[in-house]
C-alpha positions as a Markdown table, in Angstrom:
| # | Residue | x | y | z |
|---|---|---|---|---|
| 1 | Unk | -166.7 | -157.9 | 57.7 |
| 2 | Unk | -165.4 | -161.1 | 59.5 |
| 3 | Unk | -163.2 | -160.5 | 62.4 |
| 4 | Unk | -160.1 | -161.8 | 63.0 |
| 5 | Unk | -159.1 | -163.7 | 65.9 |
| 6 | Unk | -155.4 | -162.9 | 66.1 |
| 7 | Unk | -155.0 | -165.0 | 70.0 |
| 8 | Unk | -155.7 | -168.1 | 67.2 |
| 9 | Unk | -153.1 | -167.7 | 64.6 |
| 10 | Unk | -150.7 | -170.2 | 64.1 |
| 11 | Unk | -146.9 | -169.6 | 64.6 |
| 12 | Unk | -146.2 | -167.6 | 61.3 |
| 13 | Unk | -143.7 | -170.5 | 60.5 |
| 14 | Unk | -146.2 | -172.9 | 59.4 |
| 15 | Unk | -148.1 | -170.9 | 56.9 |
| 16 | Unk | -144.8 | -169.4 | 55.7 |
| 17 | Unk | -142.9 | -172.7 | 54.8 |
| 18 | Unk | -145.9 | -173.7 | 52.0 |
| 19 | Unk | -146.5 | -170.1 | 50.8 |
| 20 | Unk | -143.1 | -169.7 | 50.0 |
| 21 | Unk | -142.9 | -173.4 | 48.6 |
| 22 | Unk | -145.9 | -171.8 | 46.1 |
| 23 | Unk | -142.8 | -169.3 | 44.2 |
| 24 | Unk | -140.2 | -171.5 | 44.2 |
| 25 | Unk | -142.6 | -174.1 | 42.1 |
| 26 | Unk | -143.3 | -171.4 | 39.6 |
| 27 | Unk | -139.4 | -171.2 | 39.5 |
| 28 | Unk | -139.2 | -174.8 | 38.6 |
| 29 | Unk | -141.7 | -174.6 | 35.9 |
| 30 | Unk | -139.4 | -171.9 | 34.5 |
| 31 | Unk | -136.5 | -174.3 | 34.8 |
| 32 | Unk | -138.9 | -176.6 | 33.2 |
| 33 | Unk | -139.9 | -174.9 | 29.7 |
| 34 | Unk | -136.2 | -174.0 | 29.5 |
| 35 | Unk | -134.8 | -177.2 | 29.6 |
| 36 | Unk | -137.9 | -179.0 | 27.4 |
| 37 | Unk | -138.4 | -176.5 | 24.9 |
| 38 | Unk | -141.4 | -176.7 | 22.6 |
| 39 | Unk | -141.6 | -180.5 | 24.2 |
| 40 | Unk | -143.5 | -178.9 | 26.9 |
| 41 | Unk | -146.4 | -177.5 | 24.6 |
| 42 | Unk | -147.2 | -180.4 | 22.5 |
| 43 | Unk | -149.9 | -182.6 | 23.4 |
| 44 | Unk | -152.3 | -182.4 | 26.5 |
| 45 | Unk | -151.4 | -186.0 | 27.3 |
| 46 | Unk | -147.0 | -185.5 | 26.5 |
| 47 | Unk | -145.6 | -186.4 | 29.7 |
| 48 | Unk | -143.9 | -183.5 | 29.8 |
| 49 | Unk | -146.9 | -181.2 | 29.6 |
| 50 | Unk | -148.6 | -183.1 | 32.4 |
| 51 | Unk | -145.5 | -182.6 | 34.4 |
| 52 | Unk | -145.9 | -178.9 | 33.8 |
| 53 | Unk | -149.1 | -178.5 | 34.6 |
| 54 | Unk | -148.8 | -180.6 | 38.1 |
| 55 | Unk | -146.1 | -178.3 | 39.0 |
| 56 | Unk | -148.5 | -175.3 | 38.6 |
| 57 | Unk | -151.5 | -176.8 | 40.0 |
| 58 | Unk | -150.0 | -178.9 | 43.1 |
| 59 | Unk | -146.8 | -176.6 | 43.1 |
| 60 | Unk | -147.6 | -173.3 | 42.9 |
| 61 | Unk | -151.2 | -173.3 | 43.8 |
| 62 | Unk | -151.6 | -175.6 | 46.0 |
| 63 | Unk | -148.6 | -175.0 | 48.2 |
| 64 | Unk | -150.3 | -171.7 | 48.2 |
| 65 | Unk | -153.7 | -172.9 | 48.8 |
| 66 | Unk | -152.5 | -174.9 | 51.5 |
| 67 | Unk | -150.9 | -172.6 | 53.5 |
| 68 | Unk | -153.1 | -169.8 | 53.2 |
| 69 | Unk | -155.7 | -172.5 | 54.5 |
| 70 | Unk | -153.2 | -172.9 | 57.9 |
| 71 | Unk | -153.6 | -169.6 | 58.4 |
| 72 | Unk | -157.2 | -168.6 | 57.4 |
| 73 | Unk | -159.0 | -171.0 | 59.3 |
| 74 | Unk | -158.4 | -170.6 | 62.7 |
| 75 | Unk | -158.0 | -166.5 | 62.5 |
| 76 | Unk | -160.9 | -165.5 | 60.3 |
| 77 | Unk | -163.3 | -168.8 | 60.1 |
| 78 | Unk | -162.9 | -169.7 | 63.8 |
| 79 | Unk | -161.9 | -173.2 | 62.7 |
| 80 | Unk | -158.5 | -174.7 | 64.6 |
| 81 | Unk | -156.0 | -176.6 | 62.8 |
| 82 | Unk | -155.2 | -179.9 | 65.4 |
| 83 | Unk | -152.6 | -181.2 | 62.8 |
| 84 | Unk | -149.9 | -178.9 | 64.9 |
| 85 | Unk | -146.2 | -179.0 | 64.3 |
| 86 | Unk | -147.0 | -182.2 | 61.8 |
| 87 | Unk | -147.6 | -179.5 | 59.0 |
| 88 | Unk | -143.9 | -179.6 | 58.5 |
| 89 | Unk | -143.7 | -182.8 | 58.0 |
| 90 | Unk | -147.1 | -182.9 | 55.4 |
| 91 | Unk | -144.9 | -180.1 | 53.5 |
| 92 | Unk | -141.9 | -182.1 | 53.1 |
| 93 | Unk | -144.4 | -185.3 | 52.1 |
| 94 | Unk | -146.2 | -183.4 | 49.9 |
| 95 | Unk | -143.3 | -181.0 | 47.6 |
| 96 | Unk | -141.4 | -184.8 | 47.7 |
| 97 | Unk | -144.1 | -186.3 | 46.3 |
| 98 | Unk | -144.4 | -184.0 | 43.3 |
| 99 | Unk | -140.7 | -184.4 | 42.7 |
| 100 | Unk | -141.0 | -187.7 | 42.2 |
| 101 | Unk | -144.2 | -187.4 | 40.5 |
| 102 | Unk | -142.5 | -185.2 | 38.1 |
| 103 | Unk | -139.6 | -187.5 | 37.7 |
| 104 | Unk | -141.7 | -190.9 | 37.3 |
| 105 | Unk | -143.6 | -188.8 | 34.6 |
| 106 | Unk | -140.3 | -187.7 | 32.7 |
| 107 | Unk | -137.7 | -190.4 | 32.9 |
| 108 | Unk | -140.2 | -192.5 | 32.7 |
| 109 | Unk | -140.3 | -194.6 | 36.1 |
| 110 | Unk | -143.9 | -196.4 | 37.5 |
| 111 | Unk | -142.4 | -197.1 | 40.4 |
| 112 | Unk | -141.5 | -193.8 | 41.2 |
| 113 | Unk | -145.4 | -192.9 | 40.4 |
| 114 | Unk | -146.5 | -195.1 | 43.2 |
| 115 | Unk | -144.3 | -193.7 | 45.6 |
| 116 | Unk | -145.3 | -190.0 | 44.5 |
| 117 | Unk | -149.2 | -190.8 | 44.5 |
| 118 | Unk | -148.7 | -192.1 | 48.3 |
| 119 | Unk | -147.0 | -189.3 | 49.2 |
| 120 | Unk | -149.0 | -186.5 | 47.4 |
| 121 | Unk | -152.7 | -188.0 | 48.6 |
| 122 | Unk | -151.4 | -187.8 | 52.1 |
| 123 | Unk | -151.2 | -184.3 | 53.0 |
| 124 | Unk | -154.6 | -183.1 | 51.1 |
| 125 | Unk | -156.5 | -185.7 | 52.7 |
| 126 | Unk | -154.8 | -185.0 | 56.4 |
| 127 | Unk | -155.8 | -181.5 | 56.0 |
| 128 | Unk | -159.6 | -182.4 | 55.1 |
| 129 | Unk | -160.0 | -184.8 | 57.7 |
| 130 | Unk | -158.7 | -182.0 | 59.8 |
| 131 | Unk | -160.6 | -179.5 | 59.4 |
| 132 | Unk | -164.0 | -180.9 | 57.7 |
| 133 | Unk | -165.5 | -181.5 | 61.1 |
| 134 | Unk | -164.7 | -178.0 | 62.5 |
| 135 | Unk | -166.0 | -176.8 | 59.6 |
| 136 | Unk | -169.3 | -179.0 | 59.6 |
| 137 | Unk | -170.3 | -178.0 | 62.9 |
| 138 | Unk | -173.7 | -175.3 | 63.8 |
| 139 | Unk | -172.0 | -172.2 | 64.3 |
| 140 | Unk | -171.9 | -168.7 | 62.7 |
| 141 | Unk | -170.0 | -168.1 | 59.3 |
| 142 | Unk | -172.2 | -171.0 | 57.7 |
| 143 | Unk | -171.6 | -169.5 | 54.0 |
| 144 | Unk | -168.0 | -168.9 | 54.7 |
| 145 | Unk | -167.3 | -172.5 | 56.5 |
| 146 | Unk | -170.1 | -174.3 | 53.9 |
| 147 | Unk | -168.1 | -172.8 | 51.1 |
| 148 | Unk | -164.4 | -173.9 | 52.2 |
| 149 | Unk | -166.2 | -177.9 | 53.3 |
| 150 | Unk | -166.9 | -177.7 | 49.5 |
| 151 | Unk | -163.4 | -177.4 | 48.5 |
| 152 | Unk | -161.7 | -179.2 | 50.7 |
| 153 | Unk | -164.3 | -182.1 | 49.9 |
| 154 | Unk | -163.3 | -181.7 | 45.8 |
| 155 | Unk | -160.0 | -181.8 | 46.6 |
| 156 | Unk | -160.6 | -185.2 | 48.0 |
| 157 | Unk | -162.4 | -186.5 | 45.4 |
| 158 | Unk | -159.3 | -184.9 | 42.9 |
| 159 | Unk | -157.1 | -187.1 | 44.9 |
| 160 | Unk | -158.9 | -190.1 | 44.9 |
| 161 | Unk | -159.2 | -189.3 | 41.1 |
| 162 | Unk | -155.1 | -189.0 | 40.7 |
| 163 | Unk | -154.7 | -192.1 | 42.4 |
| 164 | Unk | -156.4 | -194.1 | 40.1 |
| 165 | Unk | -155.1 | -192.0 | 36.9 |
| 166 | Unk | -151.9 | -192.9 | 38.4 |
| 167 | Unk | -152.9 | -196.7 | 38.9 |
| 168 | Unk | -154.3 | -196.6 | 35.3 |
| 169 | Unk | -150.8 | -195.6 | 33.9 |
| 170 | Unk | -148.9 | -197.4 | 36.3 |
| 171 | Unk | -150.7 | -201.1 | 34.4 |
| 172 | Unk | -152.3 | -201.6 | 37.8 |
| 173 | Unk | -156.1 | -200.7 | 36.7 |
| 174 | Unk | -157.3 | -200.7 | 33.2 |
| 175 | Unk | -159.8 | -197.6 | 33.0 |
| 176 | Unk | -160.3 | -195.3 | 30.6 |
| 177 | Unk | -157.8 | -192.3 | 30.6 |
| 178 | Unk | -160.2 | -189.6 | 29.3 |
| 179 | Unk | -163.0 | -189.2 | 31.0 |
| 180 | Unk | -161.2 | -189.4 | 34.7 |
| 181 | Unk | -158.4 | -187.0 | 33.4 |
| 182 | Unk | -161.2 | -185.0 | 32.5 |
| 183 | Unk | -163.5 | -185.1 | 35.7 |
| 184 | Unk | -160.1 | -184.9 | 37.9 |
| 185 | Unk | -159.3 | -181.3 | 36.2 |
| 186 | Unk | -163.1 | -180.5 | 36.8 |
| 187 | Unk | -162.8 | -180.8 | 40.2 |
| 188 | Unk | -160.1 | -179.7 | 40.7 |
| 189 | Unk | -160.1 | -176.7 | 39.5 |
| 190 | Unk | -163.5 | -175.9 | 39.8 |
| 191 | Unk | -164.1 | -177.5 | 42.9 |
| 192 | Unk | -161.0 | -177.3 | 44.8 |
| 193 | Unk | -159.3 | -173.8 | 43.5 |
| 194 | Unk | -162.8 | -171.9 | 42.3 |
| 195 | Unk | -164.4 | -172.9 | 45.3 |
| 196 | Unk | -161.6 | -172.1 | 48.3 |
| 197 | Unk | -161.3 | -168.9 | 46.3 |
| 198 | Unk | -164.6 | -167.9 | 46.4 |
| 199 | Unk | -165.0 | -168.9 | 49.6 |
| 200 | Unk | -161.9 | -167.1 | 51.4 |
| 201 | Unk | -162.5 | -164.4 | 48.7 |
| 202 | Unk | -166.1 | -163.2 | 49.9 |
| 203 | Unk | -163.6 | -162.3 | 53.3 |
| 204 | Unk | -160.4 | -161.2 | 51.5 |
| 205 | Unk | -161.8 | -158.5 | 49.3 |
| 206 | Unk | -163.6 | -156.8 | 51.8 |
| 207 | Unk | -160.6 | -156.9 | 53.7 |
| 208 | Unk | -157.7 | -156.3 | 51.3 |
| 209 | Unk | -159.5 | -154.4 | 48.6 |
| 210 | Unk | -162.5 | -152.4 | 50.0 |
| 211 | Unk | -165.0 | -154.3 | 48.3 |
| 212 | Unk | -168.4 | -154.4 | 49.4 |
| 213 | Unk | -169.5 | -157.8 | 51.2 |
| 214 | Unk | -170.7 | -160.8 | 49.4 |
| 215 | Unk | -173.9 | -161.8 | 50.6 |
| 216 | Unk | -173.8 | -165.2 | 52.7 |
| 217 | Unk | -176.8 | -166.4 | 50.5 |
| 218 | Unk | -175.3 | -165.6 | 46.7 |
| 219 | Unk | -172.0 | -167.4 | 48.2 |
| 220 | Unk | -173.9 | -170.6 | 49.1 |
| 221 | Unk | -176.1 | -170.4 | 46.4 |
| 222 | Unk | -173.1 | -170.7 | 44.1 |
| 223 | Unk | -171.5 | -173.6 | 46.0 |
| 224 | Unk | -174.6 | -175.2 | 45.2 |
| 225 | Unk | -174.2 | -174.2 | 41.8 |
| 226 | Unk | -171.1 | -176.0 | 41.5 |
| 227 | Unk | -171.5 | -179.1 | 43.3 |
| 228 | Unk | -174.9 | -179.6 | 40.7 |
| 229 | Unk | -172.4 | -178.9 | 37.9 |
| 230 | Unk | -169.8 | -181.0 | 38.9 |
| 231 | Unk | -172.4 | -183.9 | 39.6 |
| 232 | Unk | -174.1 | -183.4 | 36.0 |
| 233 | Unk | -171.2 | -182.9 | 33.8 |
| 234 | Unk | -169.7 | -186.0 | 35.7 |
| 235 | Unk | -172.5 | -188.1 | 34.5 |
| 236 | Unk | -173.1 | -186.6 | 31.3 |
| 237 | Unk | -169.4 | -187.6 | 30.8 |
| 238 | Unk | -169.1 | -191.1 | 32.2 |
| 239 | Unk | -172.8 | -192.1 | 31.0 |
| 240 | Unk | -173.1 | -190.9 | 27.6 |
| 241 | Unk | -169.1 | -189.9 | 27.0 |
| 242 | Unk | -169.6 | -186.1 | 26.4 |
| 243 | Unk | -167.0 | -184.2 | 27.0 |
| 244 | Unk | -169.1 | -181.0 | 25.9 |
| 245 | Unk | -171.2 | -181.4 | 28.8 |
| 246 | Unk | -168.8 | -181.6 | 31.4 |
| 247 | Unk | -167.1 | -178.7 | 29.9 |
| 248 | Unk | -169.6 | -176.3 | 30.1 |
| 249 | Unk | -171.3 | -177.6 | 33.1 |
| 250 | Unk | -167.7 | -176.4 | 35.1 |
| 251 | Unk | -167.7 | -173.3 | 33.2 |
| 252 | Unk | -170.7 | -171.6 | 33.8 |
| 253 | Unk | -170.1 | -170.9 | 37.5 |
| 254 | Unk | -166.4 | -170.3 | 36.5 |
| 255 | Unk | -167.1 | -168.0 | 34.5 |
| 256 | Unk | -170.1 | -166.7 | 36.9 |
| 257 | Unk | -167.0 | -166.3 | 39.4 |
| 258 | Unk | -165.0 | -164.3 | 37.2 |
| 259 | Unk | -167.9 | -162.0 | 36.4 |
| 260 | Unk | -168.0 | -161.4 | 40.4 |
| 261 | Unk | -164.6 | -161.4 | 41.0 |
| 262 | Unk | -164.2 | -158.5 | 37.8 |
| 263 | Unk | -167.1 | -156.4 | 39.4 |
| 264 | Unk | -167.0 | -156.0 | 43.1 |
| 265 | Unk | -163.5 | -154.3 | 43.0 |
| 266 | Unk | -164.7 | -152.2 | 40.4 |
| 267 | Unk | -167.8 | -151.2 | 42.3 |
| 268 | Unk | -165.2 | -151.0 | 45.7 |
| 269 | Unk | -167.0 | -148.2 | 48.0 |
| 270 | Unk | -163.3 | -147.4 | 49.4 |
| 271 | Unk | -160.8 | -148.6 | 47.2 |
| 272 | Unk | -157.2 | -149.6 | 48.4 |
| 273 | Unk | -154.6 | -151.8 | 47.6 |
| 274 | Unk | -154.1 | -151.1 | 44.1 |
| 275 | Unk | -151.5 | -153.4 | 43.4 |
| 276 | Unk | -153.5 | -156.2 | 44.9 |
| 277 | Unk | -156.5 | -155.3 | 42.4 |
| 278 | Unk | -154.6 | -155.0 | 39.4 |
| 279 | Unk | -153.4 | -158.7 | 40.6 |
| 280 | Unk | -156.6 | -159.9 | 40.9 |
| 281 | Unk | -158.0 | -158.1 | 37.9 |
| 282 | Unk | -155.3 | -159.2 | 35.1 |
| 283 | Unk | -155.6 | -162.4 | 36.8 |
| 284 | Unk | -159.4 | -163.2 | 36.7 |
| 285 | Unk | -159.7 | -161.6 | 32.9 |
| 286 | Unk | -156.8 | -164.6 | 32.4 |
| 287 | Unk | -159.0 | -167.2 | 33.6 |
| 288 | Unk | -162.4 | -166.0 | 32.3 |
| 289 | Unk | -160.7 | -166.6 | 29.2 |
| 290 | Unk | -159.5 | -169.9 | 29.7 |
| 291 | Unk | -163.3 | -170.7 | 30.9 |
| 292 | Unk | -164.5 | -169.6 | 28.0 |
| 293 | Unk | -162.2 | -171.3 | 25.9 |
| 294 | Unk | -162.6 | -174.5 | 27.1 |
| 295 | Unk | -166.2 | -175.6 | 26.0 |
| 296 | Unk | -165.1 | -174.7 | 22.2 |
| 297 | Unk | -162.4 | -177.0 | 21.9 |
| 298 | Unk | -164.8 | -179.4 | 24.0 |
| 299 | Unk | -167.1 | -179.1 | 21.2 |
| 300 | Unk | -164.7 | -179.2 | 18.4 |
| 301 | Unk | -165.2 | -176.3 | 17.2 |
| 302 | Unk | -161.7 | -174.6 | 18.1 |
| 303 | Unk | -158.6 | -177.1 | 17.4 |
| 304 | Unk | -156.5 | -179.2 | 20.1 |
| 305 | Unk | -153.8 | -176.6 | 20.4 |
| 306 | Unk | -156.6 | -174.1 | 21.6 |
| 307 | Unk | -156.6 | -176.0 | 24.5 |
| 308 | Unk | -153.5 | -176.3 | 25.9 |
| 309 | Unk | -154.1 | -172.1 | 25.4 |
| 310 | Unk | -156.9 | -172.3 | 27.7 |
| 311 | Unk | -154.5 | -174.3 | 29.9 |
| 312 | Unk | -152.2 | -171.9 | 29.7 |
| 313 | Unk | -154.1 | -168.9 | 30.2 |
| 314 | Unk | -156.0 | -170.4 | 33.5 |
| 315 | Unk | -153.3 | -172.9 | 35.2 |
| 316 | Unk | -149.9 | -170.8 | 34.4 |
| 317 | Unk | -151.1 | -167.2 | 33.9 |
| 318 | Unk | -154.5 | -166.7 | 35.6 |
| 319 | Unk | -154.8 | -168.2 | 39.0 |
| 320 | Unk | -151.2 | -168.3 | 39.9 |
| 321 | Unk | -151.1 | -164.4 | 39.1 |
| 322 | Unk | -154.3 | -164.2 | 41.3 |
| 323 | Unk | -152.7 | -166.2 | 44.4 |
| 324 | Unk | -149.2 | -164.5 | 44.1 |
| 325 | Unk | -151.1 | -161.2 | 44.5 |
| 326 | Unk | -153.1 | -162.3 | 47.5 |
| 327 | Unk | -150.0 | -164.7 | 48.8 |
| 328 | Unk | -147.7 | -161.4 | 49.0 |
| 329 | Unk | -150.6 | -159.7 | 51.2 |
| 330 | Unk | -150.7 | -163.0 | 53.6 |
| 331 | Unk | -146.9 | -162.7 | 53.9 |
| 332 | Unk | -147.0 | -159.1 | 54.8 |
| 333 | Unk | -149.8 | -159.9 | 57.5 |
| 334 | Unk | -147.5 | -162.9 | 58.7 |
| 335 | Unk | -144.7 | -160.4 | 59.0 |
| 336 | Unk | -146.8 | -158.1 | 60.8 |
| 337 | Unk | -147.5 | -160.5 | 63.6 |
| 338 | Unk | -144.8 | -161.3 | 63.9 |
| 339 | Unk | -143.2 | -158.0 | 64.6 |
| 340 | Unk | -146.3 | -157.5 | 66.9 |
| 341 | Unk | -145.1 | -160.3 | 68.7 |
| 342 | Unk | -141.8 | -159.6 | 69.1 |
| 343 | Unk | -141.9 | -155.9 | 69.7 |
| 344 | Unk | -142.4 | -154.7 | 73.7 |
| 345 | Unk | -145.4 | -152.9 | 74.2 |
| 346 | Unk | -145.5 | -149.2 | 73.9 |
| 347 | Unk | -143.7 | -149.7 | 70.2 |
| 348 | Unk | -145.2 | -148.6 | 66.8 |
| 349 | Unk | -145.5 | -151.9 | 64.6 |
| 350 | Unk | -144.9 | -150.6 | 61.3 |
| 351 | Unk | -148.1 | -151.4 | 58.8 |
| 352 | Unk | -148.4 | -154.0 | 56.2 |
| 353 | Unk | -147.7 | -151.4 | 53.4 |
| 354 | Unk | -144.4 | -150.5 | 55.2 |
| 355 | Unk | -143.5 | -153.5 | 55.3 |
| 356 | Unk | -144.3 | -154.2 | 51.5 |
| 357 | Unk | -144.0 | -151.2 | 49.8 |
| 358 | Unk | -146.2 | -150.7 | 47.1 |
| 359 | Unk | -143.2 | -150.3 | 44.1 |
| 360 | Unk | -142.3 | -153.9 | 45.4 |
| 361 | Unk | -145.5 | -155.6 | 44.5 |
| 362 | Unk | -145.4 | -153.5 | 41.4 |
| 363 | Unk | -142.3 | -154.8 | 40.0 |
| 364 | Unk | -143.8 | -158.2 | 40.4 |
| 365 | Unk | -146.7 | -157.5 | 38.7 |
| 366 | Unk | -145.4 | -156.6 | 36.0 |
| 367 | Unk | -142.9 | -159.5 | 35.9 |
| 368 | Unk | -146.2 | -161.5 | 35.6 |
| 369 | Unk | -148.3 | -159.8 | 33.0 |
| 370 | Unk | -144.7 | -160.2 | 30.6 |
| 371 | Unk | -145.4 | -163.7 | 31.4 |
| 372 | Unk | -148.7 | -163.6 | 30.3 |
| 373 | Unk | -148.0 | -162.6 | 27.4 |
| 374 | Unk | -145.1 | -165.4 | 27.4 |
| 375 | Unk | -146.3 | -168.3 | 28.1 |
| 376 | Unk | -149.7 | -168.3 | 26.1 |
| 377 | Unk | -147.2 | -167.4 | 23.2 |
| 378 | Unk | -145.0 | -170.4 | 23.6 |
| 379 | Unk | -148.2 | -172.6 | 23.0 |
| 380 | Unk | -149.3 | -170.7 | 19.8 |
| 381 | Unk | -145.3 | -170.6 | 18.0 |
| 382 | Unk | -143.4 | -173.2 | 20.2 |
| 383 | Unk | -140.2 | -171.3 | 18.9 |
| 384 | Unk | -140.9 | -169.1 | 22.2 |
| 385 | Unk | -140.3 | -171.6 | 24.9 |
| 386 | Unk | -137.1 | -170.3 | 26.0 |
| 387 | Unk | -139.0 | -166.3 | 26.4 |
| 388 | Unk | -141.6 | -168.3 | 28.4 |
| 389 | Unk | -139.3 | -169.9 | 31.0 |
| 390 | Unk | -137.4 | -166.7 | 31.5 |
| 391 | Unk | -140.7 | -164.9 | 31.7 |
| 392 | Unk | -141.9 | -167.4 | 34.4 |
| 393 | Unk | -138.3 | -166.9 | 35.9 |
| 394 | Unk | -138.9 | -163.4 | 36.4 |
| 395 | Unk | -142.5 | -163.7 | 37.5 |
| 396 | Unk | -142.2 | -165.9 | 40.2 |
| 397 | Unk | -138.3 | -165.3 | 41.2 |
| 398 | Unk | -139.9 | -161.6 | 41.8 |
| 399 | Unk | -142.7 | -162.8 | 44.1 |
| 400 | Unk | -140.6 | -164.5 | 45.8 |
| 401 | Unk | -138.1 | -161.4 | 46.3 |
| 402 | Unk | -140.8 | -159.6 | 47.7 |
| 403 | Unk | -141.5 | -162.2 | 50.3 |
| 404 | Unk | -138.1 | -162.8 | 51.5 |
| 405 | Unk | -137.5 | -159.1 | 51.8 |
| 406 | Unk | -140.6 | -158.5 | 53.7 |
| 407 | Unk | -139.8 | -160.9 | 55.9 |
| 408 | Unk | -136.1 | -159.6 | 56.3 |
| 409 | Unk | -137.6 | -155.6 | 56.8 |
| 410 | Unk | -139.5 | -156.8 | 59.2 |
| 411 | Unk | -136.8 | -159.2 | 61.3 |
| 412 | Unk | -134.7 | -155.6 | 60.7 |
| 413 | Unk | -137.4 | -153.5 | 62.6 |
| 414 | Unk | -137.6 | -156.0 | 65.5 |
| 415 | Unk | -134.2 | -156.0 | 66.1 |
| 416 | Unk | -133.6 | -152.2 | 66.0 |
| 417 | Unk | -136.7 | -151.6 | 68.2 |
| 418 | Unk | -135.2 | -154.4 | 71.1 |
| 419 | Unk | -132.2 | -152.6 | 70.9 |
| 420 | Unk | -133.6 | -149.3 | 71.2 |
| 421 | Unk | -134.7 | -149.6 | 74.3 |
């Protein structure tokens, strides 16, 4: 197993401030489907759809992705963060940037798209310049540090991607919608989310659920995987405009990473967190299914609608179910150091299951399997938008709960253990 080198964490402020952005994104979304309706679930390319899915993918999982990132690199991959106290300011450029992105997309406003593309591109690309050469460098952890370059390099190339989606509907470029709206999901998710999760995951589940250890050469071996995939389907859909190529070119080793993800907790040698693994489980059946829908609409031989299923399923059920899980362990680790910090020496620091009981995490995850039952509905009878947007209410207003009163059992133990003494 890694270990961790706690003298490097960051203050538990920085991380904290995007994780807890991740929630209150999944509450918007639920605002969102309430207010649209059946608006929300109509076409791939409705305005409103794409502002749904943005909020899930930048709001939820990447505020997520990029906080967990602040705090996983210098403690467990031995890779410093030198952007400092600036990660406040990337977090107010970047959640700014998706509210005008959402609001250029809605009212509808190209100006405001500009403004939002500036200001969203900013942040990702800060954080890969950031840490790319740290993570570049000879060393130990090559697998681990390999795996999250990949990522962090697809997220780059989703950005540059967005921009020029958004110059496209802006009027300033004239290129064809399709095929970059295609290869910018691709790569996204494949390359960005699949691959950081893979990556921090061959660490995590050791760590978290008692899984045995992925070996360094499977994990770079798949990073391979999809870097060939995401090169090939790109081609196969800008050279000869197939869309079934690129489709299942990014779901083979999606669906490879499911297969992994489903069987090393099952195979755990000492199996804990429970909560966590039912997270991770429900979650990673939710996106296997989405991968394996995707290819059959590709291919015509499921209908549109069947799409924006798969969408569902994988961008507002699957990963964010998988993140919120493993988000709710990274704020209980956060909250732990920072009792550890505050408390004199000679007190017992309360545990991470103290401080987030497992009954907690419970009631959240089942706040997120009613939602995966919600939200995939509302695509199929569009009369069932308004049970989605509750349900995602509930989901995500309960991981969020959880946080905050972790954080405010732990402040509570601090004080009373200053005081005791």
């Amino acid at each position: 197993m890694t270990a961790l080198d706690l003298a490097q964490a960051p203050p538990p402020a920085r991380p904290l401030r995007w994780l807890l952005s991740a929630p209150l994104w999944g509450l918007a979304a639920g605002v969102g489907v309430l207010v649209l309706g059946d608006a929300a679930f109509t076409s791939r390319w409705a305005p409103q759809t794409v502002a749904l899915v943005h909020a899930f993918t930048l709001g939820v999982l990447g505020n997520a992705m990029l906080g967990s990132l602040l705090q996983f690199l210098p403690v467990a991959a031995g890779v410093p963060i030198p952007l400092q106290r600036s990660t406040a300011w990337l977090h107010v450029a970047f959640n700014t940037g998706l509210v005008l992105f959402v609001a250029g997309l809605l009212l509808p406003t190209p100006a405001l798209l500009g403004l939002a593309a500036l200001l969203l591109a900013a942040p990702p690309l800060a954080f890969a310049t950031a840490a790319l050469p740290g993570l570049l460098r000879r060393g130990a952890l090559r697998a681990l540090r390999g795996g999250i370059a990949l990522s962090l390099l697809a997220l780059a190339v989703t950005v540059c991607l967005g921009g020029l989606l958004v110059a496209t509907l802006r009027g300033d470029l004239t290129l064809a919608l399709p095929p970059l709206a295609d290869l910018h999901a691709a790569t996204g998710v494949l390359g960005w989310v699949l691959g950081l999760m893979a990556a921090v995951g061959s660490v995590v589940l050791p760590m978290f659920q008692g899984t045995t250890t992925i070996a360094s050469r499977w994990l770079l071996g798949w990073c391979v995987a999809v870097g060939m995939a995401l090169v090939a389907g790109a081609v196969l859909r800008m050279a000869l405009d197939t869309q079934v190529g690129l489709a299942v070119a990014a779901a083979s080793p999606a669906l490879a990473f499911v297969a992994v993800s489903l069987g090393l907790p099952a195979r755990a040698p000492r199996r804990r967190n429970p909560v966590l693994v039912a997270f991770w489980r429900c979650g990673t059946l939710t996106t296997g299914a989405a991968c394996a829908l995707a290819p059959l609409v590709a291919a015509d031989l499921l209908p549109p609608a069947a799409g924006l299923l798969a969408g569902a399923l994988g961008l507002g059920v699957g990963l964010p179910m998988m993140l919120s899980g493993m988000l709710l362990e990274i704020v209980a680790f956060l909250a732990w150091l920072e009792v550890r910090a505050a408390c004199p020496r000679g007190v017992r620091v309360p545990g991470t299951a103290q401080l987030l009981p497992d009954r907690w995490k419970a009631a959240a995850l089942g706040a997120h399997l009613m939602c995966a039952v919600a939200l995939p509905a509302a695509v199929l009878w569009p009369r069932a938008a308004p049970a989605a947007g509750l349900a995602l209410l509930a989901a995500h207003g309960a991981t969020l709960a959880c946080a905050l009163r972790c954080a405010r059992h732990a402040r509570r133990f601090a004080r009373t253990a200053i005081r005791s003494l």
